[in-house]
C-alpha positions as CSV (number, residue, x, y, z in Angstrom):
1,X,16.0,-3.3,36.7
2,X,16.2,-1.5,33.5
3,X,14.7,-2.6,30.6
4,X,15.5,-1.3,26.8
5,X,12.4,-0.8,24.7
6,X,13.8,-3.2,22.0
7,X,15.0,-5.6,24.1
8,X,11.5,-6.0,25.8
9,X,9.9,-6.3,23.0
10,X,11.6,-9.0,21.5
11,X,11.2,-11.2,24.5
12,X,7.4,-10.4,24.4
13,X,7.5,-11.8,21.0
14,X,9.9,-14.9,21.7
15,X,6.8,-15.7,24.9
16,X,4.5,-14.8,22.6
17,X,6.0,-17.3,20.0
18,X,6.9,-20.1,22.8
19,X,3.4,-19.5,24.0
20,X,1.5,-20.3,20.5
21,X,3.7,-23.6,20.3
22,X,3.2,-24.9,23.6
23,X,-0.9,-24.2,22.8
24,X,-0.9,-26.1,19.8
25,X,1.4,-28.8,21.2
26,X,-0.9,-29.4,23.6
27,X,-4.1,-29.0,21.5
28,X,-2.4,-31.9,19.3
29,X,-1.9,-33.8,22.4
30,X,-5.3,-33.6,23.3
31,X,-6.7,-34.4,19.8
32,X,-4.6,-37.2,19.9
33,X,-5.5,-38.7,22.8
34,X,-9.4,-38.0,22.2
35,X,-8.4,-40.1,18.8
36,X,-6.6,-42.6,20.9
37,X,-9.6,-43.0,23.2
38,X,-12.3,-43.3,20.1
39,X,-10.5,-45.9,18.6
40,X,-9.8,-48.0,21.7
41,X,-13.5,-47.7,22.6
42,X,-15.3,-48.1,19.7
């Protein structure tokens, strides 16, 4: 499989990109659900 410099490159930024999203998608998540949790204990 041949891959062109530029073309590589962009996908590493596109995972790159997708990769920072999902990470702070889920950081919210957990946030959220460790605020969920406070509340519904305290």
């Amino acid at each position: 499989m041949v891959e062109v410099h530029h073309d590589s490159t962009i996908q590493h930024g596109w995972a790159t990109f997708f990769q920072s999203i999902n990470q702070g998608i889920m950081t919210f998540m957990q946030l959220s659900l460790q605020d969920i949790f406070t509340y519904g204990n305290s």
